[in-house]
N, CA, C and O atoms as a DFTB+ gen file, in Angstrom:
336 C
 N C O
     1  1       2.198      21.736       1.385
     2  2       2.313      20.446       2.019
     3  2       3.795      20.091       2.133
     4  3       4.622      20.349       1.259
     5  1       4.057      19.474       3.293
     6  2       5.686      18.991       3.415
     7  2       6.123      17.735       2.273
     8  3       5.482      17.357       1.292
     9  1       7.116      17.374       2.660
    10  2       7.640      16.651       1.498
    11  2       7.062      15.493       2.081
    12  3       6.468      14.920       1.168
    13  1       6.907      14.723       3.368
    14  2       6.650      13.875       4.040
    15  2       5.034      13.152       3.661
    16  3       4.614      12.020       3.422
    17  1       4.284      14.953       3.804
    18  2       2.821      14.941       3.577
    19  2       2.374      14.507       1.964
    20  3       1.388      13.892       1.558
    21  1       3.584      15.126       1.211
    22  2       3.482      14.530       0.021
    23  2       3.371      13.070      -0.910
    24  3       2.764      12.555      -1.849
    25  1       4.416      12.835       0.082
    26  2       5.384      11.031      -0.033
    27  2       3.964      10.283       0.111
    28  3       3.481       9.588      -0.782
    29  1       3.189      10.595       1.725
    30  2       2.845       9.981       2.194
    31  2       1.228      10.032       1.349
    32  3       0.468       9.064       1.349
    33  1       1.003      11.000       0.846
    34  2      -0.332      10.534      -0.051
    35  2       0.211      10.420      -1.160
    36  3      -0.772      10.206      -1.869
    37  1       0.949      10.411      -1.723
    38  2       1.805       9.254      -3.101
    39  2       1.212       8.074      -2.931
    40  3       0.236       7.588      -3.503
    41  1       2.050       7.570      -1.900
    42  2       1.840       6.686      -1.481
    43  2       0.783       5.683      -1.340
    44  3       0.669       4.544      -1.795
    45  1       0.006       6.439      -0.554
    46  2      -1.714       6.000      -0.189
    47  2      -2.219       5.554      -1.441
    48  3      -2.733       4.440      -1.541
    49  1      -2.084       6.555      -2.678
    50  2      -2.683       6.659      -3.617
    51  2      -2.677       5.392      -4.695
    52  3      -3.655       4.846      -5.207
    53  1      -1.119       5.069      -4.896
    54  2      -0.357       4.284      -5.519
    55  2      -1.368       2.651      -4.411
    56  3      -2.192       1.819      -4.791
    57  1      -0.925       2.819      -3.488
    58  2      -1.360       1.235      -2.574
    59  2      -3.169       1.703      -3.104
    60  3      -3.425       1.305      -4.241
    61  1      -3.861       2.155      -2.682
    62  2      -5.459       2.498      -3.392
    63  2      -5.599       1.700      -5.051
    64  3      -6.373       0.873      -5.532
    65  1      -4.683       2.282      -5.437
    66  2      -4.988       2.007      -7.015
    67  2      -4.914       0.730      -7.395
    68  3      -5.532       0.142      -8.283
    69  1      -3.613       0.124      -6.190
    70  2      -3.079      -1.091      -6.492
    71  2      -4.248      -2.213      -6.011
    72  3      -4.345      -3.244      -6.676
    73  1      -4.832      -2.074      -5.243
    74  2      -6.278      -2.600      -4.469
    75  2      -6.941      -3.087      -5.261
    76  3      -7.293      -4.261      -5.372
    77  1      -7.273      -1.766      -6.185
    78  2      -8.374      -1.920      -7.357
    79  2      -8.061      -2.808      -8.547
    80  3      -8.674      -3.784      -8.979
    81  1      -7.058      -2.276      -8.926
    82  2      -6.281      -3.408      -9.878
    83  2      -6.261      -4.930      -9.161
    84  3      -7.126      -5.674      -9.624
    85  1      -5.497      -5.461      -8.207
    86  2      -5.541      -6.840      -8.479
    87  2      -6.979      -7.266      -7.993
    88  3      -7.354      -8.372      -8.381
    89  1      -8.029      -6.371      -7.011
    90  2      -9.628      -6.777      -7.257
    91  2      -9.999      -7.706      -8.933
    92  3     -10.249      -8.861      -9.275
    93  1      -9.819      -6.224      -9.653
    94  2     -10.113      -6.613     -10.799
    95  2      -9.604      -8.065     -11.642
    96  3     -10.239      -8.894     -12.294
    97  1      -8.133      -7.933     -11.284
    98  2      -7.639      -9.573     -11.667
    99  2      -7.721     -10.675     -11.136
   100  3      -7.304     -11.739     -11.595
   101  1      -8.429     -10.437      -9.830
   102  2      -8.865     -11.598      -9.087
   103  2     -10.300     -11.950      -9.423
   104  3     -10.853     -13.029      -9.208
   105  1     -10.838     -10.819     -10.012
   106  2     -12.301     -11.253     -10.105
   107  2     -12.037     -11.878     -11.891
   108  3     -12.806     -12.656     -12.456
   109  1     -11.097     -11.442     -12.342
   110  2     -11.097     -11.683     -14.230
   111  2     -10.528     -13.436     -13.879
   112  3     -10.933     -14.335     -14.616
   113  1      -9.745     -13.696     -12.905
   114  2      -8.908     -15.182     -13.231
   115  2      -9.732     -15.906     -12.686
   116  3      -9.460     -17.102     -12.785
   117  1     -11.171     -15.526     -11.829
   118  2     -11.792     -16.526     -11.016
   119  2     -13.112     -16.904     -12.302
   120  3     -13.743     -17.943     -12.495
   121  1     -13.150     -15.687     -12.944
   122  2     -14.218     -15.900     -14.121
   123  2     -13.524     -16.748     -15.153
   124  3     -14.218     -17.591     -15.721
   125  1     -12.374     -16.655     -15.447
   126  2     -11.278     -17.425     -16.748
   127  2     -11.171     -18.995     -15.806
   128  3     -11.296     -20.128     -16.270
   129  1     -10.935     -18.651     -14.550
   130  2     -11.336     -20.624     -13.982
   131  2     -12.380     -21.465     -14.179
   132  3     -12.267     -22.674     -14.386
   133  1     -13.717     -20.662     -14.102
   134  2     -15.417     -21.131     -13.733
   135  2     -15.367     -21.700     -15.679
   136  3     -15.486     -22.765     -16.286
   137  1     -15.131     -20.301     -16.017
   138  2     -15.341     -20.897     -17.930
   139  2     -14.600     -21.862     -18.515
   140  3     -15.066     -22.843     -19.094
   141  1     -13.045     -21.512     -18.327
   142  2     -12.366     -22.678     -19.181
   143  2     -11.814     -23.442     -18.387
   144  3     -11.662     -24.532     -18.940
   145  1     -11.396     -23.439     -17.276
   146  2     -11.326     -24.936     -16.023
   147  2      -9.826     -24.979     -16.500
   148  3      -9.323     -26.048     -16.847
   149  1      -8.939     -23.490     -16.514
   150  2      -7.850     -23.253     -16.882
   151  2      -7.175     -23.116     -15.416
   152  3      -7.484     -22.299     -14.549
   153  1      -6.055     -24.241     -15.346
   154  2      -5.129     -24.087     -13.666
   155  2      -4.239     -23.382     -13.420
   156  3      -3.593     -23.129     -12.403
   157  1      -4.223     -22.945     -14.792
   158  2      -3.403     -21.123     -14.586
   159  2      -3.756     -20.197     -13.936
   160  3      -3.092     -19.497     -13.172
   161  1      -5.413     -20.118     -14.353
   162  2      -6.377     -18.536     -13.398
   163  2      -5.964     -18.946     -12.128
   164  3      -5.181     -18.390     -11.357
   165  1      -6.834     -20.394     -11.959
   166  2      -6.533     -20.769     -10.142
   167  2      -5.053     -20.623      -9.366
   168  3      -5.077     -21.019      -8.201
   169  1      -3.953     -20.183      -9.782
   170  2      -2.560     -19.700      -9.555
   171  2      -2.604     -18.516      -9.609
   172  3      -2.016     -17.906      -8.715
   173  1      -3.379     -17.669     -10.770
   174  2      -3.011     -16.517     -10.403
   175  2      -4.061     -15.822      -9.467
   176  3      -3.758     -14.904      -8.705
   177  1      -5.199     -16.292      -9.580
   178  2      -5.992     -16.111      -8.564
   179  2      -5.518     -16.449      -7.112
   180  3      -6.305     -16.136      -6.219
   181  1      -4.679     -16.873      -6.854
   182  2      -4.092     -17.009      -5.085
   183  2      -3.359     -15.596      -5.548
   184  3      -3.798     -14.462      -5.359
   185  1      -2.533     -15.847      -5.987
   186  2      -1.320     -14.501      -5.925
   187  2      -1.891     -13.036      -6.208
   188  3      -1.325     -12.095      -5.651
   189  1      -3.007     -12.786      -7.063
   190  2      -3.599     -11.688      -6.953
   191  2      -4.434     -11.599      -5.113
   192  3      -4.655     -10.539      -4.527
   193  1      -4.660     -12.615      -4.713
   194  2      -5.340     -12.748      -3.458
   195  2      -4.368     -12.336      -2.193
   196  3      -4.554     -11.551      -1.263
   197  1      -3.417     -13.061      -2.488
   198  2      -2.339     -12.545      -1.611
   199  2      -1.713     -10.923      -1.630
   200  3      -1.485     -10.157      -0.694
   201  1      -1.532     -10.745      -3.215
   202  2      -1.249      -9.249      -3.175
   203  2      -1.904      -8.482      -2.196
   204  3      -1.497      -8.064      -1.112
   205  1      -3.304      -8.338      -2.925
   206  2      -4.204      -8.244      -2.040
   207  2      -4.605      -7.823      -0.666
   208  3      -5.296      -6.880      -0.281
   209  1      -4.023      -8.719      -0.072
   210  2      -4.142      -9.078       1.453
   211  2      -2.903      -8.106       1.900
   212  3      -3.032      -7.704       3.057
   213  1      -1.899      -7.711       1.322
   214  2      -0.934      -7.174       1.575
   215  2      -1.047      -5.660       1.457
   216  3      -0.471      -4.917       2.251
   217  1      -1.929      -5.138       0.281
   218  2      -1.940      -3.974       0.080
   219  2      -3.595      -3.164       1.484
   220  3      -3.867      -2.115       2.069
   221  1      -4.127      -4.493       1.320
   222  2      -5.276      -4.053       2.452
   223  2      -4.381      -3.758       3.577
   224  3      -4.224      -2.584       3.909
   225  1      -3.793      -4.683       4.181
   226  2      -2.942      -4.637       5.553
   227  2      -1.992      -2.869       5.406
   228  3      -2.012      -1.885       6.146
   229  1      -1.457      -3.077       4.451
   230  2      -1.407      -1.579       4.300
   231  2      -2.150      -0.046       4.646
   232  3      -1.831       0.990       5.230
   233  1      -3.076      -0.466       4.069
   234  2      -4.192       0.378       3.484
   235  2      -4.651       0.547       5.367
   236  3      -4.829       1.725       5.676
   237  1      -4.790      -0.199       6.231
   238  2      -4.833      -0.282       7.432
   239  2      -3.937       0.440       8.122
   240  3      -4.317       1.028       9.134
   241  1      -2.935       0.501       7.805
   242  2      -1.947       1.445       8.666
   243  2      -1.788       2.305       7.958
   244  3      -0.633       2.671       8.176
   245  1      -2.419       3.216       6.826
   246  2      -3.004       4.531       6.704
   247  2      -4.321       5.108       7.758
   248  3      -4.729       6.248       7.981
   249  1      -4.673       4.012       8.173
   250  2      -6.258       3.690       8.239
   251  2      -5.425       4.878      10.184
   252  3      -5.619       6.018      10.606
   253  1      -4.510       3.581      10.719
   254  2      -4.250       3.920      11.823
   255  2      -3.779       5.653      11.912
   256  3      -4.242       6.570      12.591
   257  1      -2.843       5.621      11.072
   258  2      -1.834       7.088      10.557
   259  2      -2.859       7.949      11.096
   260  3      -2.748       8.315      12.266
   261  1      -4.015       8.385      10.278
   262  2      -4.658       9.281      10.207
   263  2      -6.109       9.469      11.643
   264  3      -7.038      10.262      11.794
   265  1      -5.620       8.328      12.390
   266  2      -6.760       8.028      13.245
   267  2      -5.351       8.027      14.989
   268  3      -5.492       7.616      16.140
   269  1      -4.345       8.605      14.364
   270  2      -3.539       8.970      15.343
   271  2      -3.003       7.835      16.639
   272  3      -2.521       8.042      17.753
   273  1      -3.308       6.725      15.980
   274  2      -2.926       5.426      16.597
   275  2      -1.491       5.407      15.862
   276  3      -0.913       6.082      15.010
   277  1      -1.203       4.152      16.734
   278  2       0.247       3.647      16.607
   279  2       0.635       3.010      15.311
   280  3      -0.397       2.534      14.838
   281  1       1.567       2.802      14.585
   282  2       1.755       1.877      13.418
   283  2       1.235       0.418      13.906
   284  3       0.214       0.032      13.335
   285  1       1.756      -0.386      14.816
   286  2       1.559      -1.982      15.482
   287  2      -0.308      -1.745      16.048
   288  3      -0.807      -2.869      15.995
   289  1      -0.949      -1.126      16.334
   290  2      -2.163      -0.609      16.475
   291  2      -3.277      -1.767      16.001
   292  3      -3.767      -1.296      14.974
   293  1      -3.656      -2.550      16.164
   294  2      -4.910      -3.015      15.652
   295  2      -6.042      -2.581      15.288
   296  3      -6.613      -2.080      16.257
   297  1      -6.705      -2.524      14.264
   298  2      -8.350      -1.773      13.342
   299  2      -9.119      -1.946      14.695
   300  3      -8.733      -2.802      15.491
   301  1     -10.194      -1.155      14.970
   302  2     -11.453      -1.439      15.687
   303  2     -11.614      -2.397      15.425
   304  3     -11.032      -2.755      14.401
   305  1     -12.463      -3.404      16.128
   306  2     -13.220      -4.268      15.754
   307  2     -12.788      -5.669      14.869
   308  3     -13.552      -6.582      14.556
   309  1     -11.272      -5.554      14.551
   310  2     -10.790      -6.917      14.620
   311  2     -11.308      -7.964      15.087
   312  3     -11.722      -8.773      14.256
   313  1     -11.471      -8.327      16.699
   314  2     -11.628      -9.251      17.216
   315  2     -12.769      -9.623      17.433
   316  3     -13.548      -8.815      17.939
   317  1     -13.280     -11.165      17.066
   318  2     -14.717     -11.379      16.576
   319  2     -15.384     -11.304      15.705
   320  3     -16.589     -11.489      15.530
   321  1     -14.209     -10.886      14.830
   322  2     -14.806     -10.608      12.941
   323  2     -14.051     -11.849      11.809
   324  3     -12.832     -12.016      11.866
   325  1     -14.601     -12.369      11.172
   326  2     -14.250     -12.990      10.216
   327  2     -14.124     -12.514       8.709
   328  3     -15.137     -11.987       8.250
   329  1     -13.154     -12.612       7.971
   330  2     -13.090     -12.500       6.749
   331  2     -12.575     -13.782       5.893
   332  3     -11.425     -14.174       6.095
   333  1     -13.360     -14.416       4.985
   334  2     -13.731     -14.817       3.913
   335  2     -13.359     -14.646       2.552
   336  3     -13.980     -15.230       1.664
């Protein structure tokens, strides 16, 4: 594999993992809000949310990479879809 091919599933791998992780801390600070009505979780619960949102948007322009579209490229099916 080239050095490029290498970097580039480093990479992937590292943003993947990172997904899973703040999932997990978004789902642990929303459970630490519901129980102790602590306004700390609800803070870190945005910022794990935002991470989040950043590493997906990522995770999307692997999505494109490998589907031989452009980097600026929009997902299928964007338009008319809502996320929640």
């Amino acid at each position: 594999m080239s050095y490029e091919k290498d970097f580039l599933k480093a990479f992937e791998d590292w943003v993947n993992s990172q997904v899973m992780i703040n999932e997990m801390a978004m789902e642990e600070s929303r459970r630490v809000l519901e129980e102790d009505q602590d306004e700390r979780a609800a803070d870190a619960y945005i910022r794990y949310e935002s991470k989040l949102d950043a590493y997906r948007f990522i995770q999307a322009k692997f999505d494109n990479y490998r589907s031989g579209k452009a980097f600026h490229d929009l997902p299928d099916g964007i338009f008319g879809k809502r996320q929640y």
